[in-house]
C-alpha positions in Angstrom: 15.3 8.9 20.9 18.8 7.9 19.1 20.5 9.6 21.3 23.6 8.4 23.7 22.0 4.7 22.4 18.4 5.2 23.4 16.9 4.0 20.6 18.9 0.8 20.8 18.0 0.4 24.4 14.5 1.0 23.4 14.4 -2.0 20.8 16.7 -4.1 23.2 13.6 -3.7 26.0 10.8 -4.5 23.4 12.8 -7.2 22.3 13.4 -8.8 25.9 9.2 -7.9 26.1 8.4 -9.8 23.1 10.8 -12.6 24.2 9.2 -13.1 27.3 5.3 -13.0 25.9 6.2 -15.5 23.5 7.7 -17.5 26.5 4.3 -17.1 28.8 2.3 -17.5 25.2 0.5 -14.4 25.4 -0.5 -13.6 22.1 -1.9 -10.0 22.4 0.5 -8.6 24.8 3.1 -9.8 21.8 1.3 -8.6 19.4 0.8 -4.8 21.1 5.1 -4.9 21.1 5.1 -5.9 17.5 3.1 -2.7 17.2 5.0 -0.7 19.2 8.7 -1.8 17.5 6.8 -0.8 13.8 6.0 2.8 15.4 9.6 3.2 16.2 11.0 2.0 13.0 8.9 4.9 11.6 10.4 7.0 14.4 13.6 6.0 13.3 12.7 6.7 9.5 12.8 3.4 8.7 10.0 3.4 6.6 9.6 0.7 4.3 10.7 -1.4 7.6 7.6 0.0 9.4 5.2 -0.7 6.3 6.1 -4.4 6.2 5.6 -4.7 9.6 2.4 -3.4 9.8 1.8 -5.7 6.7 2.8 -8.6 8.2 0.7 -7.6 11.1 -2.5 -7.3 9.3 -2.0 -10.7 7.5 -1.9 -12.7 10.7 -5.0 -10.7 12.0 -7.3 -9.3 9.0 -9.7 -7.9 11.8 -7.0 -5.9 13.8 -7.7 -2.1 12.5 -4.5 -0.5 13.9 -2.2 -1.5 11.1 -4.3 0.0 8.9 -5.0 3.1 10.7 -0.6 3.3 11.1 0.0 2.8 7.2 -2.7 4.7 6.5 -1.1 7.4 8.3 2.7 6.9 7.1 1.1 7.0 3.8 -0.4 10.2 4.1 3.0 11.8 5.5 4.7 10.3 2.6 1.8 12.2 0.1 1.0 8.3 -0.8 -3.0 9.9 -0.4 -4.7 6.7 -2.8 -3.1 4.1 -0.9 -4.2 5.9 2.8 -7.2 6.2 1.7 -7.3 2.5 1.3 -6.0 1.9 4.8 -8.3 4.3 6.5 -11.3 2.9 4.7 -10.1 -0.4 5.8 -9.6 1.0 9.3 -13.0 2.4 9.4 -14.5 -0.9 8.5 -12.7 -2.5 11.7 -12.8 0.1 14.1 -15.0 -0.3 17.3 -17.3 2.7 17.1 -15.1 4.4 19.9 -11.5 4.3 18.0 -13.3 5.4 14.8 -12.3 9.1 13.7 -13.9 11.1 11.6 -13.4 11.8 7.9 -12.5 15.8 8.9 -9.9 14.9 11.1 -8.3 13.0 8.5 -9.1 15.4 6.0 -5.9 17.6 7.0 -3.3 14.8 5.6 -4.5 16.2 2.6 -3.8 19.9 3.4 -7.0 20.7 4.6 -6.5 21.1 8.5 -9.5 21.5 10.5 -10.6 24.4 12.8 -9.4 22.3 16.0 -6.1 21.9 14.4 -5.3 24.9 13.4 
């Protein structure tokens, strides 16, 4: 994505988004970029940048599961297991019954894959 100034265009474009939710006061839509800008600070390895966004995220909506279910997983890449387990369990308290996955499927991050992903 970094390259020939892609990710920069990338940012620029969620940036002009955001802008122009705030303008029309749509919360949500704003909300889904702020999402989508922490994902691609993690793309970008900015890590610790990604983790505070999704932290900020989940303080200005406790009920939102999808920063959990994002830290939960950029702690498990970063072997961080104790603190994604606390994210997933918090994620698994949130989730709508159709976003929720299952404890085998995360299972894996530990270095069990399952069959399917194998």
């Amino acid at each position: 994505m970094d390259r020939c100034g892609e990710g920069e265009a990338v940012i620029r474009r969620l940036q002009e988004a955001l802008d122009i939710a705030g303008e029309e006061n749509k919360v949500k839509e704003a909300r889904d970029v702020r999402l989508i800008v922490a994902q691609i600070q993690f793309l970008q390895k900015n890590v610790e940048e990604a983790l505070k966004s999704y932290q900020e995220l989940s303080k200005e909506d406790p009920k939102d599961f999808r920063p959990y279910f994002c830290r939960g997983m950029i702690y498990s890449l970063l072997d961080r297991n104790e603190e994604a387990k606390e994210q997933f369990a918090k994620y698994r308290e949130l989730s709508p019954k159709k976003f929720e996955i299952e404890k085998e499927d995360i299972g894996f991050l530990g270095n069990n894959p399952p069959s399917h992903f194998v």
